[in-house]
KOLNUKE-327367 format. One line per 4 residues: their letters; for each residue y negated, z negated, x negated of N, C-alpha, C. Coordinates in nm, 3 decimals, padded with zeros to 5 digits. Layout:
<nodes>
A) Y/Z/X/Y/Z/X/Y/Z/X | ...
</nodes>
This chain:
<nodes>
XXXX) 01.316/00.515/-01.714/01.191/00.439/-01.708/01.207/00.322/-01.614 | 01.153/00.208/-01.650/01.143/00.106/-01.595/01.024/00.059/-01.502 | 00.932/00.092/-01.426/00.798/00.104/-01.376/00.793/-00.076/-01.380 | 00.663/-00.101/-01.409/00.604/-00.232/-01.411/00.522/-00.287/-01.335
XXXX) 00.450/-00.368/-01.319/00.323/-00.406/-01.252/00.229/-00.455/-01.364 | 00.332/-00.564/-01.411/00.180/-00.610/-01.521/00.314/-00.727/-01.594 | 00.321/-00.841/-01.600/00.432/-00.892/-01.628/00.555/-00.909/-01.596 | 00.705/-00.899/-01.643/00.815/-00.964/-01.595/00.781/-01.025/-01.428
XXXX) 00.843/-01.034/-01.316/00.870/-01.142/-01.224/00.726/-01.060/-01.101 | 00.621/-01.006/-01.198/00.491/-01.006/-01.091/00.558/-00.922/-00.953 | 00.641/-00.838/-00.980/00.683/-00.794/-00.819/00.763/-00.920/-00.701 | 00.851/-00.964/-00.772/00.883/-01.106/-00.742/00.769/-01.168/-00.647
XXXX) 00.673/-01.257/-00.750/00.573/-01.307/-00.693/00.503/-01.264/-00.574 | 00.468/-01.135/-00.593/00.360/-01.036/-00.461/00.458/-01.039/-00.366 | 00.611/-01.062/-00.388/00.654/-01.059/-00.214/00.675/-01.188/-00.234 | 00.656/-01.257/-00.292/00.648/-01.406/-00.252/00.533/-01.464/-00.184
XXXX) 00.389/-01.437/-00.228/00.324/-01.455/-00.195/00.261/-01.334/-00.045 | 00.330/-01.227/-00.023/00.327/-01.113/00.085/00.397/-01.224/00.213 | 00.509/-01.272/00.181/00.598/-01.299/00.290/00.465/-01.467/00.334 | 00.477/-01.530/00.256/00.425/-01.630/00.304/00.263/-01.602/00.402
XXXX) 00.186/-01.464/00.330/00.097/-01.481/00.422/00.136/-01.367/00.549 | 00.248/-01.318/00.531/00.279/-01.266/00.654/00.223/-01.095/00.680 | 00.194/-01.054/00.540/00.121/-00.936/00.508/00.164/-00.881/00.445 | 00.188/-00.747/00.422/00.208/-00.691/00.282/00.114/-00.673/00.140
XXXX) 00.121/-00.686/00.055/00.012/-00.677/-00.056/00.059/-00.562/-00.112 | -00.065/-00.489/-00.205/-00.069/-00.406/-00.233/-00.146/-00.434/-00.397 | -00.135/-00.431/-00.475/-00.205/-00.440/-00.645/-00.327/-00.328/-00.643 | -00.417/-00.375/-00.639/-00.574/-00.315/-00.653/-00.609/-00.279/-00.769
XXXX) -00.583/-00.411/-00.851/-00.683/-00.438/-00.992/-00.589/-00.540/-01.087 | -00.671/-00.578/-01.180/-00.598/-00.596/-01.308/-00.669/-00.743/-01.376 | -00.704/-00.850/-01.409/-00.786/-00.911/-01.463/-00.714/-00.991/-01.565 | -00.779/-00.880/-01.653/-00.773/-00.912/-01.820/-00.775/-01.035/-01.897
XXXX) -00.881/-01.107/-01.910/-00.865/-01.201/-01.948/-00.760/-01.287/-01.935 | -00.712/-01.324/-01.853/-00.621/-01.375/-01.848/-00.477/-01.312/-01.769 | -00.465/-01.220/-01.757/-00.357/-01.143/-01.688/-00.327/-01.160/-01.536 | -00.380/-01.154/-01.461/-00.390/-01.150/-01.338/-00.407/-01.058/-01.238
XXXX) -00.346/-01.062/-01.140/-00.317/-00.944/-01.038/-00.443/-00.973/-00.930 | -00.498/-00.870/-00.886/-00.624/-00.884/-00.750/-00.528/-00.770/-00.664 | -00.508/-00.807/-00.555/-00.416/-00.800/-00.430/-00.486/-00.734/-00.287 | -00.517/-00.688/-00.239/-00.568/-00.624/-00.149/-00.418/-00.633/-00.007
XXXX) -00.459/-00.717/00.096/-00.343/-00.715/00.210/-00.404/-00.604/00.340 | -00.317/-00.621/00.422/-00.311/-00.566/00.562/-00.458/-00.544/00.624 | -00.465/-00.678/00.628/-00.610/-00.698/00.678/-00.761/-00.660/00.609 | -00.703/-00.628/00.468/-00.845/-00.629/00.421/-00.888/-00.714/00.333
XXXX) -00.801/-00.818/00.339/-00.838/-00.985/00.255/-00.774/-00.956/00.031 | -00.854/-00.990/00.032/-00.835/-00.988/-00.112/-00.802/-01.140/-00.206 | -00.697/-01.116/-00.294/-00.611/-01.209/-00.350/-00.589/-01.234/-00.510 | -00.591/-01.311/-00.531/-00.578/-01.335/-00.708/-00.467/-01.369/-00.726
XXXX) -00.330/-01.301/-00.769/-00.216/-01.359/-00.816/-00.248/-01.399/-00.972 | -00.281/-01.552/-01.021/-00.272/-01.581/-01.137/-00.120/-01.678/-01.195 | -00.147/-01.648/-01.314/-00.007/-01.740/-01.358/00.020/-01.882/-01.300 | -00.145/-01.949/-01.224/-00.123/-02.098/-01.217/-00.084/-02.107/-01.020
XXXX) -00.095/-01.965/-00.975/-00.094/-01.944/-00.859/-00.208/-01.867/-00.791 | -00.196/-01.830/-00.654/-00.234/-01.705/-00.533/-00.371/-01.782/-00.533 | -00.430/-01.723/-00.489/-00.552/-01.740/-00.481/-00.637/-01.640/-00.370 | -00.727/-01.649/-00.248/-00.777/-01.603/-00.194/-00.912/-01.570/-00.214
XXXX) -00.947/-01.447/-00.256/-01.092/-01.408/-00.249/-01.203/-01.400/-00.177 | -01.147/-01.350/-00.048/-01.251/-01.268/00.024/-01.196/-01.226/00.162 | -01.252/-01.194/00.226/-01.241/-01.153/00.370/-01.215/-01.034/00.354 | -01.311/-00.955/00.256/-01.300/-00.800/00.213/-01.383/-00.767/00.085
XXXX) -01.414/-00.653/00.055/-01.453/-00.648/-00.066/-01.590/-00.730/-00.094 | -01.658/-00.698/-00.014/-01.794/-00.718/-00.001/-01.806/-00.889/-00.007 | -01.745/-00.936/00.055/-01.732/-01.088/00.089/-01.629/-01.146/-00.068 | -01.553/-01.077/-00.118/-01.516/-01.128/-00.251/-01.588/-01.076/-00.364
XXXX) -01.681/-00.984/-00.328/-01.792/-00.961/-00.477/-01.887/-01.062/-00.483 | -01.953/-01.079/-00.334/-02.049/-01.196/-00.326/-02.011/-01.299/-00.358 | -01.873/-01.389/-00.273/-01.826/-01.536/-00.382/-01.816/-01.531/-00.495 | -01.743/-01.384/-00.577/-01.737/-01.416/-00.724/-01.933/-01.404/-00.815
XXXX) -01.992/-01.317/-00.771/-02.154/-01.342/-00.789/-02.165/-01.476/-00.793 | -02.149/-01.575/-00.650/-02.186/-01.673/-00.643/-02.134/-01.799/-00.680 | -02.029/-01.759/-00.757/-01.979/-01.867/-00.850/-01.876/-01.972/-00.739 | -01.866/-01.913/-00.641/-01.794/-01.997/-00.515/-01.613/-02.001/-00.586
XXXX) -01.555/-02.126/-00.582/-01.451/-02.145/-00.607/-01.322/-02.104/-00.487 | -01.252/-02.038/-00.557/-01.111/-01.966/-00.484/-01.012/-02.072/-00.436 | -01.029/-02.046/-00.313/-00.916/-02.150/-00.269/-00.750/-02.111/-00.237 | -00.672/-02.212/-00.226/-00.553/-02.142/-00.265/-00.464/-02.053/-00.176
XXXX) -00.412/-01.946/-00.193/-00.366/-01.861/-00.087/-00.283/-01.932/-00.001 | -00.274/-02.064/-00.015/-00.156/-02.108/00.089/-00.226/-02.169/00.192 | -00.410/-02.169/00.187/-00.436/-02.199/00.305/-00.424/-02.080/00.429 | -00.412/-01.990/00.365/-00.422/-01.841/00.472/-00.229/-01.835/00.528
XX) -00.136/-01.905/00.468/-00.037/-01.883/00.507/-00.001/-01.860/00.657 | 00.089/-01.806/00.722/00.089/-01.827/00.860/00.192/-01.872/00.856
</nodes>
């Protein structure tokens, strides 16, 4: 058996995008529509790995249910980089 995440490369990516914010990520969730990874780190902060790039949700859950409710646009995980 070959274990997966979701596409080719997505483990790749999550420590690509892990190392840059200096966290480990962890795969939460799944988003269908367009195939995309939601990321849960160290801290609590929640993440959108999409095909066009990382994306930051939320502070925590609560704070990324309310932006996505509120239609608030995701900014890109490389502002959280350290």
């Amino acid at each position: 058996m070959k274990p997966t995440i979701g596409y080719e490369g997505d483990a790749e990516e999550i420590q690509e995008l892990a190392s840059g914010l200096g966290e480990q990520l962890f795969p939460v969730g799944y988003e269908a529509a367009e195939g995309g990874l939601l990321l849960v780190d160290e801290k609590g902060r929640f993440f959108h790995l999409h095909h066009t790039g990382g994306y930051y949700l939320g502070q925590n859950e609560y704070d990324a249910f309310s932006r996505f409710l509120l239609g608030v646009d995701d900014p890109d995980a490389e502002d959280y980089f350290v």
